[in-house]
N, CA, C and O of each residue as an XYZ file, in Angstrom:
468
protein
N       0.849     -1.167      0.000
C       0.000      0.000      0.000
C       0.899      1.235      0.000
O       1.982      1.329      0.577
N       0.299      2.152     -0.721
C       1.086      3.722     -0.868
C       0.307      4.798     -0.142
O      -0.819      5.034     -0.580
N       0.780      5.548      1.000
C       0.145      6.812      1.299
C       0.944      7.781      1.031
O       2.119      7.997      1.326
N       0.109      8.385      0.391
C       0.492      9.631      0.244
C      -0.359     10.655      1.057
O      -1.497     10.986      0.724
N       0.237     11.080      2.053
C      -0.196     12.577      3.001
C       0.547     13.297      3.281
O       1.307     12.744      4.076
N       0.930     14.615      3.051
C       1.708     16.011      3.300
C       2.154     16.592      4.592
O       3.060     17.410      4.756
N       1.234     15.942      5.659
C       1.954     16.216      6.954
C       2.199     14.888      7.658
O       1.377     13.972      7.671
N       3.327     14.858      8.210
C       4.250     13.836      8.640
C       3.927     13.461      9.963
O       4.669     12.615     10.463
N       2.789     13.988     10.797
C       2.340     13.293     11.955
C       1.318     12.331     11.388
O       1.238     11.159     11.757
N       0.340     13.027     10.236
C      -0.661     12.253     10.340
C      -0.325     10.851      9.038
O      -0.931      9.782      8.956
N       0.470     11.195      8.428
C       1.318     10.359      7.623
C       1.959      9.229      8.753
O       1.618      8.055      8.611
N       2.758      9.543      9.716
C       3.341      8.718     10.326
C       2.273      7.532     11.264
O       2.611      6.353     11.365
N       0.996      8.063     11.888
C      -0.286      7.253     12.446
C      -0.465      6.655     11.110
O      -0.039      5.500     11.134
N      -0.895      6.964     10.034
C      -1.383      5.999      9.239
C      -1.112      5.095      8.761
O      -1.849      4.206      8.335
N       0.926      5.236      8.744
C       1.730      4.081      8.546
C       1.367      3.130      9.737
O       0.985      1.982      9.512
N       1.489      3.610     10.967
C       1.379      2.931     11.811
C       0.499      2.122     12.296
O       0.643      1.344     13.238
N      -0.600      2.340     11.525
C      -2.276      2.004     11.968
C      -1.961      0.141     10.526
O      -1.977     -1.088     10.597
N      -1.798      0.926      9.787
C      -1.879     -0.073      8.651
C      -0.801     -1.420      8.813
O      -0.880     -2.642      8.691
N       0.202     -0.451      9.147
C       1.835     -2.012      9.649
C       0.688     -2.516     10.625
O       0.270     -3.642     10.358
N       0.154     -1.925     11.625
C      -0.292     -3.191     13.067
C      -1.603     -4.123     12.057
O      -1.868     -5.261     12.444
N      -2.324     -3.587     10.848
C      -3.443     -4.523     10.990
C      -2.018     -5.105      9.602
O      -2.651     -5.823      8.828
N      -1.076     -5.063      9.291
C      -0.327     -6.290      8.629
C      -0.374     -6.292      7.161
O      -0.142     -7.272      6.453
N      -0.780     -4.796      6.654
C       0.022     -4.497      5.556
C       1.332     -3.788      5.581
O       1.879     -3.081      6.428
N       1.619     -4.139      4.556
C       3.459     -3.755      4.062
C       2.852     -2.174      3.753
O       1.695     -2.101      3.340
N       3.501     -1.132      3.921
C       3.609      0.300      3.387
C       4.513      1.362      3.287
O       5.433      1.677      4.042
N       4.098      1.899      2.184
C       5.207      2.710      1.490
C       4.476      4.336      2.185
O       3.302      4.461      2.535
N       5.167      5.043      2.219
C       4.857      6.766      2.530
C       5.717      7.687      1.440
O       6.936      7.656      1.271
N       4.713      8.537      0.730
C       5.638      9.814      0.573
C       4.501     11.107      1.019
O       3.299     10.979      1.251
N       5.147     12.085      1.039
C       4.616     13.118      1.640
C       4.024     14.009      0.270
O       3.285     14.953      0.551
N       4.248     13.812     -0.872
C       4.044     14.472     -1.949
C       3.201     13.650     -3.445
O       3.798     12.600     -3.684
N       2.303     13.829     -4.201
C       2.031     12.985     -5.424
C       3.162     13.241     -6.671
O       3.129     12.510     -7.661
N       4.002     14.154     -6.569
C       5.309     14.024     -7.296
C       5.723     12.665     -7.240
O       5.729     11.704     -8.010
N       6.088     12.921     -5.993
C       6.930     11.483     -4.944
C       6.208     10.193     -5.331
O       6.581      9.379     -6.177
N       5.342     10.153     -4.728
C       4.349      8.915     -5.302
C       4.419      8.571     -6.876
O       4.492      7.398     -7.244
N       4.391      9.708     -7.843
C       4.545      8.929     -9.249
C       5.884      8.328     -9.395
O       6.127      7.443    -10.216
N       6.881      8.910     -8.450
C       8.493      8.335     -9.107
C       8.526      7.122     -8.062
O       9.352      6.209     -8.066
N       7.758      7.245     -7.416
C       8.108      5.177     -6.394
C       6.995      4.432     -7.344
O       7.230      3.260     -7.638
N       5.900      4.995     -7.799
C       5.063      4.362     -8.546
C       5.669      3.794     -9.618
O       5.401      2.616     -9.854
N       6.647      4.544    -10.518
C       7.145      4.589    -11.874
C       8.345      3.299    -11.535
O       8.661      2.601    -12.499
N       9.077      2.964     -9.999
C      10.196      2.587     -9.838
C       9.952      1.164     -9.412
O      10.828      0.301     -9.461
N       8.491      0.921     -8.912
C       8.190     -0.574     -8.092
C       7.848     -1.480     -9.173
O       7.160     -1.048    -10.098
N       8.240     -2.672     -9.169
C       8.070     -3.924     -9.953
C       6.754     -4.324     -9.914
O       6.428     -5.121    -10.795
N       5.721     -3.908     -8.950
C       4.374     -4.480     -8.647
C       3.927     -3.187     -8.167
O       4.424     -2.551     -7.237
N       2.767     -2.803     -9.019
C       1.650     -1.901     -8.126
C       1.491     -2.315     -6.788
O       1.472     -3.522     -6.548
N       1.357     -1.375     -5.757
C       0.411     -1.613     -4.603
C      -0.683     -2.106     -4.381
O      -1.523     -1.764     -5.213
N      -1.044     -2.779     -3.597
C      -2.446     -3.199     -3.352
C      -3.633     -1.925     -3.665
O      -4.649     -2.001     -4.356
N      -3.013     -0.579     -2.771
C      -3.978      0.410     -2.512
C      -2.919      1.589     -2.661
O      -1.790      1.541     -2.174
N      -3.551      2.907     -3.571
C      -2.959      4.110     -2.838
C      -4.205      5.181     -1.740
O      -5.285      5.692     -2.036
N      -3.591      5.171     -0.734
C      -4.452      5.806     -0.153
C      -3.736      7.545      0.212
O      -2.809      7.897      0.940
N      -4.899      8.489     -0.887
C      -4.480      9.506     -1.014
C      -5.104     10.854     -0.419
O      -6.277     11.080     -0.717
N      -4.427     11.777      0.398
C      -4.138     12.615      1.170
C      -5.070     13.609      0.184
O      -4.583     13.236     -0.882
N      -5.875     14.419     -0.131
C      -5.932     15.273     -1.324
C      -5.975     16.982     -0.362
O      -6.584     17.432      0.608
N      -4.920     17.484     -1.362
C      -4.859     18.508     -0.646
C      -5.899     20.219     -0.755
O      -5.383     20.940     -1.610
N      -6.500     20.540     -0.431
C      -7.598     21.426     -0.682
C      -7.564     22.150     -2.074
O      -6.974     23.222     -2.208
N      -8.012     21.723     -2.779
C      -8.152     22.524     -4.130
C      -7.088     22.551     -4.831
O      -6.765     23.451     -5.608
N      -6.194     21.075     -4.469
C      -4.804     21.191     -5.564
C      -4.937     20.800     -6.907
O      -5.614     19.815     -7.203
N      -4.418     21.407     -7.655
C      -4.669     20.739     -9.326
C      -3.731     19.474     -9.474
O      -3.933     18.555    -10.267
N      -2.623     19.573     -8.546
C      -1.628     18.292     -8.476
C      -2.111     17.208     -8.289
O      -1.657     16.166     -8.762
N      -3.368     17.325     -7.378
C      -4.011     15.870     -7.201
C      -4.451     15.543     -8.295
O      -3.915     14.546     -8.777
N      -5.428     16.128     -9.016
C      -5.941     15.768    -10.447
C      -4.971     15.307    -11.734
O      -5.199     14.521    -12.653
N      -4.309     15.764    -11.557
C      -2.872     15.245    -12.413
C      -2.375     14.225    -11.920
O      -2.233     13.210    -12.601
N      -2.051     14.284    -10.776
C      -1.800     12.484    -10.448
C      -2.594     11.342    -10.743
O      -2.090     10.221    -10.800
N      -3.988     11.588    -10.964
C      -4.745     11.041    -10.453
C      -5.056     10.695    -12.446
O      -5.495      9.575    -12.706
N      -4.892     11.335    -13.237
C      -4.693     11.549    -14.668
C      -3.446     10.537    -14.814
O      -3.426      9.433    -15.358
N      -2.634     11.090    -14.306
C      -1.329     10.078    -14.750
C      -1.301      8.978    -13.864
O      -0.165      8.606    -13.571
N      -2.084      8.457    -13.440
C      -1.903      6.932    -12.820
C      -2.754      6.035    -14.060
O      -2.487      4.952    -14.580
N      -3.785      6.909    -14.257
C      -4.858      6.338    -15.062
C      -4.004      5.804    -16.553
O      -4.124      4.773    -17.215
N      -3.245      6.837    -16.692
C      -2.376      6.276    -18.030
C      -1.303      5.723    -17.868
O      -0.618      5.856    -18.883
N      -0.681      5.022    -16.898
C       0.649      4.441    -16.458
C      -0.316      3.042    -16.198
O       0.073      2.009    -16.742
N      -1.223      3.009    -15.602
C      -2.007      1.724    -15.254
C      -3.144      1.187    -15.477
O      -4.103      1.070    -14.714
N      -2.912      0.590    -17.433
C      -3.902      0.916    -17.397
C      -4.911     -0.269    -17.030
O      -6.128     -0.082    -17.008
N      -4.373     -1.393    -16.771
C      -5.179     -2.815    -16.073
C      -4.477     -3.577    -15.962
O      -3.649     -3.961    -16.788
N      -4.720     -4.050    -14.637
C      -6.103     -3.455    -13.489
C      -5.490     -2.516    -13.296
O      -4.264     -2.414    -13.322
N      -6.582     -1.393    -12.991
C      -6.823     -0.388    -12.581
C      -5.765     -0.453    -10.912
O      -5.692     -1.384    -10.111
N      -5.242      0.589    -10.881
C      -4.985      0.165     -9.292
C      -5.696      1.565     -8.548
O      -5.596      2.752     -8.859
N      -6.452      0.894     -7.433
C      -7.423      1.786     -6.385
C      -6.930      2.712     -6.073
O      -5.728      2.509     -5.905
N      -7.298      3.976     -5.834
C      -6.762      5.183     -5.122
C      -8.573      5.614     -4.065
O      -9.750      5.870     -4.321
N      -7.748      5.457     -2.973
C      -8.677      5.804     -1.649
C      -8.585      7.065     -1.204
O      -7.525      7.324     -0.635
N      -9.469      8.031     -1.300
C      -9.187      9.356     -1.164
C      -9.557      9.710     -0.055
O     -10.684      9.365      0.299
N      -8.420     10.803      1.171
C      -9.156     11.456      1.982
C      -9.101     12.789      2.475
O      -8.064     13.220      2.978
N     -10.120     13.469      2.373
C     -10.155     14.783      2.318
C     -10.536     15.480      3.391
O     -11.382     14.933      4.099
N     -10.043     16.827      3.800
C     -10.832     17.581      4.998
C     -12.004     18.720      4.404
O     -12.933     19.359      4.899
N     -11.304     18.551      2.883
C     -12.625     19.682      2.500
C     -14.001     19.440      2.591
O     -14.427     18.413      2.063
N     -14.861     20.279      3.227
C     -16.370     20.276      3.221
C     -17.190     20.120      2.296
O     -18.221     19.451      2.226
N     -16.393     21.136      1.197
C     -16.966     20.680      0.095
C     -17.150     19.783     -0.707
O     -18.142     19.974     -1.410
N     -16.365     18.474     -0.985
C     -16.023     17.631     -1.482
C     -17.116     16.789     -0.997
O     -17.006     16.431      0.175
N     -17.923     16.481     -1.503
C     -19.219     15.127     -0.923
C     -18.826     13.945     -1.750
O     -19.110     12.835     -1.299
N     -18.107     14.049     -3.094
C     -18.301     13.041     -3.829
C     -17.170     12.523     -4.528
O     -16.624     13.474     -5.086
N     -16.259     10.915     -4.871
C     -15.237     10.826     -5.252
C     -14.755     11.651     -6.380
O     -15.515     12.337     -7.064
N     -13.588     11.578     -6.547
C     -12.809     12.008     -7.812
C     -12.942     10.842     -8.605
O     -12.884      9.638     -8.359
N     -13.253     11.922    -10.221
C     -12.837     10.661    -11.540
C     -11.253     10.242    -10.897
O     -10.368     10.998    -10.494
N     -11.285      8.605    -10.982
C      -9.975      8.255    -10.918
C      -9.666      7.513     -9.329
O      -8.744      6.756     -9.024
N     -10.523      7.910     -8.679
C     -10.108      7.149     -7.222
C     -12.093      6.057     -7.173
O     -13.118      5.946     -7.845
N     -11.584      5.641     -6.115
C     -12.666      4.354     -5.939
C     -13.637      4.867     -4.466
O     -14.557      4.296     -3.880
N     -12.988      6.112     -4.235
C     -13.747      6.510     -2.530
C     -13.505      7.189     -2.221
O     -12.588      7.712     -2.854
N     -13.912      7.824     -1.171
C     -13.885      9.102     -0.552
C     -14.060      9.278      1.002
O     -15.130      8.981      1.532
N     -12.907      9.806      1.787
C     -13.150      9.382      3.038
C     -13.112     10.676      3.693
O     -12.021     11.160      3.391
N     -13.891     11.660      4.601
C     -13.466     12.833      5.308
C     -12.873     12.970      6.115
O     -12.746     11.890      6.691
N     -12.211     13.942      6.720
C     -10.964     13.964      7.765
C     -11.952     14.749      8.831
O     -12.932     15.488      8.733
N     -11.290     14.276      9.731
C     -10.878     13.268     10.834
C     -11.739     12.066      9.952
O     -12.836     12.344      9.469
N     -11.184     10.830      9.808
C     -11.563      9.564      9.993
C     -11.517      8.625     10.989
O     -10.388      8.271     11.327
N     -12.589      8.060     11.625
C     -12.710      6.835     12.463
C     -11.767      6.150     11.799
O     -11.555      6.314     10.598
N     -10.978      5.131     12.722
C     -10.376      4.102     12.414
C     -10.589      3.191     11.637
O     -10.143      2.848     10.542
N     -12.000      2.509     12.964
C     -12.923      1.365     12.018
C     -13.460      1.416     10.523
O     -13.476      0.384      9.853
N     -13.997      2.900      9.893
C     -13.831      3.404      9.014
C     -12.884      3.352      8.298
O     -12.830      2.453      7.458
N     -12.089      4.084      8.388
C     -10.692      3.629      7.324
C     -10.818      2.643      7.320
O     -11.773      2.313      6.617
N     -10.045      1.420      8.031
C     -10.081      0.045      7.929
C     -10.748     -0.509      7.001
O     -10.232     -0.891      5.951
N     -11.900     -0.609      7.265
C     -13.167     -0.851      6.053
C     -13.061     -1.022      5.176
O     -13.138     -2.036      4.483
N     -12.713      0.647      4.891
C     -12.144      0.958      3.340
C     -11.423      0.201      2.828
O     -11.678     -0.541      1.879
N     -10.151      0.346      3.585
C      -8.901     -0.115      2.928
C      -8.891     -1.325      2.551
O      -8.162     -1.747      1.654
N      -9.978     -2.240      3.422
C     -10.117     -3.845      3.207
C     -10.759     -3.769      1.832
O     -10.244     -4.221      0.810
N     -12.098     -3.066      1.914
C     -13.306     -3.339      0.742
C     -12.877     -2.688     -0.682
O     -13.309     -3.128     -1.748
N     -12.094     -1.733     -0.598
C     -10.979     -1.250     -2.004
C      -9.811     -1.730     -2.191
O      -9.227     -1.558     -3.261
N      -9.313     -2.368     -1.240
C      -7.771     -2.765     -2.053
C      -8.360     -4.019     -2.928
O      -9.417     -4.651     -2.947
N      -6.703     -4.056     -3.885
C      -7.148     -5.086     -4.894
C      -5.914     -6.297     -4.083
O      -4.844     -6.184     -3.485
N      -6.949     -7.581     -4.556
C      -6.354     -8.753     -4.224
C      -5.098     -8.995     -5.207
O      -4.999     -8.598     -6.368
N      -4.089     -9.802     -4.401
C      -3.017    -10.340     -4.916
C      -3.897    -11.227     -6.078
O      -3.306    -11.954     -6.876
């Protein structure tokens, strides 16, 4: 699994949440970052679970260039956002989660969107 989130506390819990339920995970703090570990790994991730940052156009471009780097299977992008506005996924991701997230919540997610080996 890949997270990508921009601040490094809440980046660092989420690594941490995901190693204890016993996935393997990767972190970068940036979707730059994420396309060049994306571009560099021998195997897609199960899941990217992505940070989106309030009204960035960078997300949409990532989210563009995964679509054309991969193109099947598809690999999941789990989105989570603090914006209010945002009610509904992005073309290109599989979900949409609001910040603060429940645990049990995430979890969920991450089970019912990642893709199987």
């Amino acid at each position: 699994m890949l997270v990508v989130e921009g601040y490094d506390d809440l980046r660092e819990a989420l690594v941490a949440l995901l190693v204890l339920e016993g996935y393997t995970v990767l972190s970068v703090a940036t979707v730059m970052q994420a396309m060049e570990v994306l571009s560099r790994l021998p195997r897609h991730p199960c899941l990217v679970l992505l940070s989106l940052m309030l009204r960035s156009p960078e997300d949409q471009t990532f989210l563009s260039g995964l679509r054309s780097m991969d193109p099947s299977p598809r690999l999941p992008v789990l989105a989570l956002t603090a914006d209010p506005d945002l009610q509904a996924p992005l073309p290109g991701t599989v979900g949409l989660l609001g910040k603060p997230v429940r645990t049990e919540v995430l979890l969920a997610a991450v089970e019912r969107y990642r893709a199987r080996p």
